[in-house]
N, C-alpha and C positions, 0 to 999 in steps of 0.2 A: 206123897212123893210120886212123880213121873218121870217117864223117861223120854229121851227123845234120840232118835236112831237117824243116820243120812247115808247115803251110799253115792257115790261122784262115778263117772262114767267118761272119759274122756273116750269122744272118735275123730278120726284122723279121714279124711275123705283126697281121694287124689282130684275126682270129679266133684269142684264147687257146686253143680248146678242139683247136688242130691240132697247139700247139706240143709237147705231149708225144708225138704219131704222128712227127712230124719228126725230135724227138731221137733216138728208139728208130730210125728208118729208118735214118739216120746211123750210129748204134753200132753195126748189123746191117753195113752196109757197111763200115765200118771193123775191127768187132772192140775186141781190147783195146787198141791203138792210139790210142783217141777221147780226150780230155780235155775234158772239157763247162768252158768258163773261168766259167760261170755264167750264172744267169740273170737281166736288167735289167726294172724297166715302164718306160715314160715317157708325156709325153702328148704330142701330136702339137701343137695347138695353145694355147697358155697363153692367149692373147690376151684373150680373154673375161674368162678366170678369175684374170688378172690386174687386167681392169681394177672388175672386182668387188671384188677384192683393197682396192687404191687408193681406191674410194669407201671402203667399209667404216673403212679403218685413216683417212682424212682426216675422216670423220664421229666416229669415234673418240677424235682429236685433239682434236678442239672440244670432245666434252663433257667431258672432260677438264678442257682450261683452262679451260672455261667454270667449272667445280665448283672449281679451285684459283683460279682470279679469286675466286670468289664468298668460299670461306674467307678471302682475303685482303683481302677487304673493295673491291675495285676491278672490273674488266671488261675483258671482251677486247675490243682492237679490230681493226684492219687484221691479214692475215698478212703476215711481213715473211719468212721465206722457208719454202720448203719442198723438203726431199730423201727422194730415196725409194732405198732400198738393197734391193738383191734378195738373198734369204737362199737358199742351195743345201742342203740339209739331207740326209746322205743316211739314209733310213729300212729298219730288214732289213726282209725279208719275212719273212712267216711259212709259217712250212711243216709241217703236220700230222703227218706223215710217210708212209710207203708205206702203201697198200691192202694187206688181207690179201692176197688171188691177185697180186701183183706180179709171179708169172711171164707173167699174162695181158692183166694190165692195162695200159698206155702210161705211159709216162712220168707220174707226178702234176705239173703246172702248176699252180699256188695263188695268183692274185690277191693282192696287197697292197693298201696303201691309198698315196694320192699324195697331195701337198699340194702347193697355190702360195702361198708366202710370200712376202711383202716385209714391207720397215719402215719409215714414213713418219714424219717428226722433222720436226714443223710450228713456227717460230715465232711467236708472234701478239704483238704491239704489247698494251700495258697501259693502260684508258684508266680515268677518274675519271668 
């Protein structure tokens, strides 16, 4: 009978240009042992960039109906409701691949791109 033990270690870096010296310090210390579970972005604060979001997709709405009012011969009036759904989307990264001198080089780290999505479903009242 054996056993086998693992320990996870998540680090959070604000400076991407460290996280490959990090990785590589790790792997030194461990050996063949390490198993990298991968690598994540995220953004710290959506807040902003969500309420950015929101305006955009609510102004969005409107020209909308305003344009399908119009072909329908009628107008938009009062909103009668409005929901907004948060969309999680997960996106790969990309990844170039190794540097020629890889024996000297640090770990390659490769920025992605991130997104804040939502989806806003506005009802608006039909007027004459």
């Amino acid at each position: 009978m054996g056993y086998n033990a693992s320990y996870q270690v998540v680090a959070r870096f604000k400076d991407l240009t460290k996280a490959g010296e990090v990785i590589d310090a790790a792997a030194s210390a461990v050996g063949d042992a390490i198993t990298l579970g991968g690598v994540s972005f995220s953004i710290d604060d959506t807040g902003a960039l969500k309420q950015q979001a929101r305006v955009g997709a609510v102004n969005a709405a409107k020209a909308q109906a305003d344009q399908l009012a119009a072909a329908a011969g009628t107008k938009v009036g009062r909103v009668l409701t409005i929901n907004e759904t948060n969309v999680a989307l997960p996106y790969p990264q990309y990844y170039a691949g190794a540097p020629a001198a890889a024996d000297k080089a640090s770990t390659p780290i490769e920025p992605g791109t991130q997104q804040v999505s939502l989806n806003v479903t506005v009802v608006y009242e039909l007027v004459d």
